[in-house]
N, C-alpha and C positions, 0 to 999 in steps of 0.2 A: 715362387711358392709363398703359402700364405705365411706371415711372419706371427708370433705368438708371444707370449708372456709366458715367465717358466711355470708358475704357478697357475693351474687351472683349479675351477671351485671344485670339488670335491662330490665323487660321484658314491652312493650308496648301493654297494654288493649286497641286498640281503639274504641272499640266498646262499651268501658265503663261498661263492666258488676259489677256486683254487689255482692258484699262481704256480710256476716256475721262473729260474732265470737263466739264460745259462751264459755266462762272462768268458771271452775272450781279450787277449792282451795284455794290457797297461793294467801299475795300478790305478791311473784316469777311472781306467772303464772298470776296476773292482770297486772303486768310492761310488764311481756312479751306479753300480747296480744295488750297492745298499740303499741310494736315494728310491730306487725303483722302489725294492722291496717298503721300503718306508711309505710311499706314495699307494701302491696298491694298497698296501694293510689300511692304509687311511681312508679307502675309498668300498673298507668292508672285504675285500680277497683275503685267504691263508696262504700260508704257506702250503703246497704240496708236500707228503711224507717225502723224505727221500730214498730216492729207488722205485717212486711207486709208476712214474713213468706214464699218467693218468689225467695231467693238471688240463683246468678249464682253459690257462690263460699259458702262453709260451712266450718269453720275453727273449731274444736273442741280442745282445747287448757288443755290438763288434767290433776289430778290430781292420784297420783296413794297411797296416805297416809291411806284413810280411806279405810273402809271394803265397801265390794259389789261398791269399784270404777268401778271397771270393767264391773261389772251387768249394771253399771248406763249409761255407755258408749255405749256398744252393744243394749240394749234399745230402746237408742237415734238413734244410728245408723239403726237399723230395722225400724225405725218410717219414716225414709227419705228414705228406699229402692224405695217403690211404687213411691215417689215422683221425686226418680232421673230417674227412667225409664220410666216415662211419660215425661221428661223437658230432652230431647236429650242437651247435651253442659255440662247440671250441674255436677258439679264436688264436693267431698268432701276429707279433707283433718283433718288425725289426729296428733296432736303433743304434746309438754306436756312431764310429768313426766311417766306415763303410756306408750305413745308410745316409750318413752326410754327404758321401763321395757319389754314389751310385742313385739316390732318390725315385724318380719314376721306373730306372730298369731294376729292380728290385720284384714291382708287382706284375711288370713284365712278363719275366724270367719265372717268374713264381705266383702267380693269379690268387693261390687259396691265399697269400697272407693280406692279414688285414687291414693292418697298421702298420705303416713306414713313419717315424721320427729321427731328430735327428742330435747334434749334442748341442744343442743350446737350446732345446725346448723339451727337456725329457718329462718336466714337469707335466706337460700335457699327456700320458700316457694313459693315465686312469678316461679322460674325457675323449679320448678318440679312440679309446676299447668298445665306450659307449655309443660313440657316433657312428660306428661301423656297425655296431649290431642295431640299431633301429634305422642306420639306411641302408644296413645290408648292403654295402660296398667298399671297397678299403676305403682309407683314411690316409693319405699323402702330406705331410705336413714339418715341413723345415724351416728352421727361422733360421737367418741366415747371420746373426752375428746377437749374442749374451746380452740380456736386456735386465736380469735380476741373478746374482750369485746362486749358485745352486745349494750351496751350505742353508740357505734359507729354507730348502725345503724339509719335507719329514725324512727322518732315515729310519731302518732297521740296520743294525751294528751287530757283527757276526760272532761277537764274546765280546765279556765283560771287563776283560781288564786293557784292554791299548786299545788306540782307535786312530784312525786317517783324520788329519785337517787339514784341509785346504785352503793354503792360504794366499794362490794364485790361480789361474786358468789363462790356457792360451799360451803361447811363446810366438817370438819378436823376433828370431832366429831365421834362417832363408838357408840349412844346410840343402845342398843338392839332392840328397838320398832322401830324405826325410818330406811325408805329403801332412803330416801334422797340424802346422800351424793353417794351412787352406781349410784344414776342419774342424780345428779348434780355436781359429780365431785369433788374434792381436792379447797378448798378455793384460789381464786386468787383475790388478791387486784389489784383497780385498784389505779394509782399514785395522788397523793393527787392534784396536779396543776388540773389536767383533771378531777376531781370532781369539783374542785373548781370554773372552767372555766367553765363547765355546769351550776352552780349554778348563776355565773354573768350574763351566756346568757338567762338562764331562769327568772331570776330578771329583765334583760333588757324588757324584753317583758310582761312585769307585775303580773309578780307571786309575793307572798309574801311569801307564805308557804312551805315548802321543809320537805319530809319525808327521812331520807337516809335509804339507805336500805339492807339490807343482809342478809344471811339463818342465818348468826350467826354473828350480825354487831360491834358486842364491840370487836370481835377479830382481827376487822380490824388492819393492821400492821404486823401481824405474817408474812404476803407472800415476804413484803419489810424490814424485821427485824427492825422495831422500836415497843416496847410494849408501849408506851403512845401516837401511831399515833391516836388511836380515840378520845382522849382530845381532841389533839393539832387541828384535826380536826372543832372539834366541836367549839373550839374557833376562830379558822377561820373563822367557818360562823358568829360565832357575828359581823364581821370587816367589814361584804358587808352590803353596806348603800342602804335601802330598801325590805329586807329581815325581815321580823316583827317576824316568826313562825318558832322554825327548831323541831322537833319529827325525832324517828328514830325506828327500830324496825327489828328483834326482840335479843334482847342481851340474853345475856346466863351469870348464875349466878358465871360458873368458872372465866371469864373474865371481870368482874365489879369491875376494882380497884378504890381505891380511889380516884385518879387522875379524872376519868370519873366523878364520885360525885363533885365534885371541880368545874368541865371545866362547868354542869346544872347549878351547884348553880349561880357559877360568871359570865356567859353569858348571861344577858337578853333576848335576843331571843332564848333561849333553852326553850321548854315550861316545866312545872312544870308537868309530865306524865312518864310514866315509866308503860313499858310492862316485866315483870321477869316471864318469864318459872318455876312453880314450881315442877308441872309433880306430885312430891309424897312430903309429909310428912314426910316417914317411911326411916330410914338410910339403915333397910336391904333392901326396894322396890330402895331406890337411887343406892345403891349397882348393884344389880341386872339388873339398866335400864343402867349400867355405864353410871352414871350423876357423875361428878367429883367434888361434893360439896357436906353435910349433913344440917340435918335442921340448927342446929347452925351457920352454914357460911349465908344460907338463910335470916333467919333474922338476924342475925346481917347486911347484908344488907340494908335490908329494915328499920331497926334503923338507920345507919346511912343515906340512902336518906331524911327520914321524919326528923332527925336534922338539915340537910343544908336546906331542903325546906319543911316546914312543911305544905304548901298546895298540894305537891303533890299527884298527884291520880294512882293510882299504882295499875295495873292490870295481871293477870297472866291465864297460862295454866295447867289444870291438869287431869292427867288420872284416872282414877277407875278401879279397878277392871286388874292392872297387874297381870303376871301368878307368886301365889304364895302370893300376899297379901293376908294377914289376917286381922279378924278384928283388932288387937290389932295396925297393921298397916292402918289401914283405922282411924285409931282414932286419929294418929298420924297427918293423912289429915286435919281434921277436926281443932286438936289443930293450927296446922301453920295458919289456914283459919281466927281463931277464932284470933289469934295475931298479925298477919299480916290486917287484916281488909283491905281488896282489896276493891276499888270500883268497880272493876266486874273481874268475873273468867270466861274462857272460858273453860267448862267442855267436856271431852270426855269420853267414855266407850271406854278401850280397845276391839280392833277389830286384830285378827293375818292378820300379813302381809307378803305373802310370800316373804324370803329372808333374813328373820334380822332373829337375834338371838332366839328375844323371840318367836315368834311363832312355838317351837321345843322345851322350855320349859315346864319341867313341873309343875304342881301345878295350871292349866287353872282353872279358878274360874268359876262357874256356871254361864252363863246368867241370872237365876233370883236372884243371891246373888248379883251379879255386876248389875242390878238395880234400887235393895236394898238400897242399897251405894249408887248408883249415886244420886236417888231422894231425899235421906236426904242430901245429898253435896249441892244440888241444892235450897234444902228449907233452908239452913244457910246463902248460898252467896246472895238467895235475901232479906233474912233479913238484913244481915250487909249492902248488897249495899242498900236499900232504909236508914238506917238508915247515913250512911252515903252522901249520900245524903243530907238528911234534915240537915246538917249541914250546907247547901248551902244556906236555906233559910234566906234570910236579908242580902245576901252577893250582892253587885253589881260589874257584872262584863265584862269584853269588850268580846262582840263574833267576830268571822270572821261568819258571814251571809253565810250557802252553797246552795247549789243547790240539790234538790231533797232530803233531806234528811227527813223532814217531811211528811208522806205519809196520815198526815189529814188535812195540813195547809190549800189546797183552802175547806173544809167545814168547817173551828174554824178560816176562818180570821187572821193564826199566821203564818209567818215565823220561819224559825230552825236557830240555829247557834250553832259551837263550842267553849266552853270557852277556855282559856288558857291550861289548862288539861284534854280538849277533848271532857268534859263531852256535850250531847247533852242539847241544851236549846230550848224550843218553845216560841217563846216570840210575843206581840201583835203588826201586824203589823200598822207602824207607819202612817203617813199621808204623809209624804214625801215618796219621790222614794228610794228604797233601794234596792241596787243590788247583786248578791253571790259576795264576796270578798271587799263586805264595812264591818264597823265594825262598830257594834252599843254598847252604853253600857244601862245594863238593871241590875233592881234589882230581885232576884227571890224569889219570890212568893208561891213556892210549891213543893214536890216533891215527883217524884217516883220512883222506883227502878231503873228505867234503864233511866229515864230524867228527867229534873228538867225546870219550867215553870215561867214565866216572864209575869206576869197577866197586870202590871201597863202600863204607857206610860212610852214608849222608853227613856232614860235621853239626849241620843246624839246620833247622827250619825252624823259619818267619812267617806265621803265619797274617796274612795282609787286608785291608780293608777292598781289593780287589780279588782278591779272594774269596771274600765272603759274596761280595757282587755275583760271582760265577754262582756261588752256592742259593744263591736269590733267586737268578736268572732262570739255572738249570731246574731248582725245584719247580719255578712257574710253569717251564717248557714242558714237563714230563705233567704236569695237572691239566693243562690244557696244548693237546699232543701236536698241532699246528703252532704258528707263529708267534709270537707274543709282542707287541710295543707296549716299551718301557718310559714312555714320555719322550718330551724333546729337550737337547737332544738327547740323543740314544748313544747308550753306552755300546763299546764296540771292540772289536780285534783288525786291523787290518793285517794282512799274510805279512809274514814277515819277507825282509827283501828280499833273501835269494829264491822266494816264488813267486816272485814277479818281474822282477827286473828284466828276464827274460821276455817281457811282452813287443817292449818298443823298442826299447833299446837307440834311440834318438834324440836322447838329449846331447 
């Protein structure tokens, strides 16, 4: 395939037509569709109303981890055939983790799409919308290994006050379940200044929250040979004045030194959170997934994070049902669940994936044995998480106020917000104006497994310089009713974790 450069020159929409996106998976693939969105806007597209189900341009941005990815994609695609050959112009375009894996049988499978990319060339997207419509044939085009950081490009950033950096791309990892790093490439760091200098530009424009971000982010440093660059990182971000919130995600239990313990504890703006991959319990299933750590490095982890920060909330990933567990290893799952006491687990059933190792293993465990297992994993983690939880009750404590995160708030009259350790809170809205990115503080009230609620009156609100950003933002959005770029970069929201983590689940 033709190899590219991420940045292509810049194609002129004047006619204004009109983009969608629709993102699957990782938060990878949510950072990367704000570049999208960023890149069309730049090249003259809007945003599509939403809901209007109408747009010129259909970007499907995908993921290729879980099972029947592929089913879920050609689906999608068949559903827009009738549509694209009623609406002469419309064009659709696929990119992602998938289109890196699948490439030619993509236009195969599916004739009307236009545009296949892949993830190391998304930049080209706007210039091979254009090259398919003036040769009127798709456009096939995958580089096959990151030639320019994507952070370079334009973004659109989905709110105003926290935003994704990315401060690696790629992992150096060989787990058997995991087709990842074959599509995303060999780990490349980027330099620590150009994180940093992102982070100041995005503070200037009123963000307070920053996620950093990478397939495998605690191993930041290995590309630039220093092994305590994600500390020394992390303690950088304490030193920019204005910056309230730093989270990161997602780290890997081989690369969680001491030093990283240290840089949480002693930085005030490192929030008290912590996302650890556990995957399995069982030393033979870690074996086997080549995870380069056993239980006992595990938790002794997770000991020492809860000694430096004993309110942290620490959440994890894990499989069931790999080829070859047994119970006697599945019990093993259970014990680390049971000691470890996570405030939420993001469960998977293993699904084979072509290309990695283990789906060519034997010992494939029965769909109804795998579960079996899954739903007693699942009826333990929502016990400890509600029971933990209620340990929040009679706690007060400051949220950042988000946007859309309560999906009952206009019928209970309550606003959402994230604590310090991410946990979601519904709390009663106040009598004053309160915007996403003030912070109010509240005492809680009650809880349940997956949030905890804030019955009383509000004790304070802060009203925040990202605050007023959302109030910038939104005024501009509703004057001009399609997209808006805010400069670069662009200010942003990424989901908060427990809406994504659920994508890959492979670190």
């Amino acid at each position: 395939m033709t190899s590219s450069s991420d940045r292509s020159p810049a194609v002129d929409v004047r006619s204004s037509k009109t983009y969608e996106i629709r993102t699957y998976g990782c938060q990878m693939n949510v950072h990367d569709s704000e570049r999208l969105s960023g890149l069309l806007e730049d090249a003259g597209y809007v945003r599509a109303p939403q809901g209007a189900d109408e747009a010129d341009v259909v970007v499907f941005n995908t993921c290729a981890v879980r099972e029947n990815a592929d089913n879920k994609l050609y689906g999608n695609l068949g559903h827009l055939a009738p549509k694209k050959a009623a609406r002469p112009g419309m064009q659709i375009a696929v990119g992602g983790c998938l289109a890196q894996k699948d490439r030619d049988t993509i236009v195969k499978r599916a004739p009307w799409v236009d545009v296949v990319f892949g993830t190391h060339n998304i930049g080209k997207l706007p210039v091979l919308l254009e090259r398919a419509r003036v040769q009127d044939e798709a456009q096939v085009e995958i580089a096959e290994s990151l030639e320019a950081f994507p952070s370079t490009l334009p973004t659109r950033r989905e709110s105003a006050y926290a935003a994704w950096v990315s401060i690696s791309v790629g992992c150096n990892n060989t787990c058997t379940f995991c087709i990842v790093p074959a599509l995303r490439g060999k780990e490349k760091d980027r330099r620590p200044g150009d994180i940093l200098a992102e982070i100041e530009a995005l503070v200037a424009e009123g963000v307070s929250e920053i996620t950093l971000l990478g397939q495998n982010v605690n191993a930041y440093g290995s590309d630039i040979g220093d092994r305590e660059a994600f500390s020394k990182l992390l303690r950088a971000c304490g030193k920019i004045d204005g910056l309230e919130r730093v989270r990161f995600t997602s780290p890997h239990p081989r690369d969680f030194t001491d030093d990283v313990i240290a840089a949480m504890a002693e930085t005030p703006n490192v929030m008290p959170q912590l996302h650890m991959p556990l995957q399995s319990g069982s030393d033979p299933v870690l074996k086997a997934m080549r995870r380069s750590y056993r239980q006992e490095r595990f938790l002794g982890i997770i000991e020492k994070v809860r000694a430096a920060i004993p309110h942290a909330a620490i959440s994890t990933d894990i499989i069931v049902g790999f080829p070859g567990e047994t119970e006697e290893d599945f019990e093993q799952t259970l014990h680390v669940v049971r000691e470890a006491r996570f405030a939420q687990a993001f469960t998977f059933q293993y699904s084979k994936r072509p290309g990695t190792p283990a789906a060519e293993m034997d010992g494939q465990v029965p769909k109804k044995v795998v579960q079996e297992r899954y739903e007693r994993l699942v009826a333990l983690q929502e016990e400890i998480s509600w029971e933990e939880n209620k340990k929040q009750v009679g706690r007060t404590l400051e949220l950042m106020v988000a946007e859309g995160e309560g999906r009952k708030d206009d019928t209970t009259h309550r606003l959402s917000g994230r604590a310090p350790d991410n946990r979601l809170v519904h709390f009663t809205k106040p009598d004053q104006e309160v915007r996403p990115g003030d912070v109010v503080t509240v005492e809680i009230t009650y809880a349940a497994p997956h949030h905890l609620l804030a019955e009383g009156t509000v004790l304070d609100v802060r009203r925040t310089r990202a605050g007023d950003a959302w109030e910038k933002r939104n005024a501009a959005e509703k004057a001009k009713p399609v997209g808006v770029m805010l400069g670069l970069p662009k200010i942003g929201a990424p989901e908060p974790l427990p809406a994504v983590a659920s994508g890959c689940g492979c670190d």
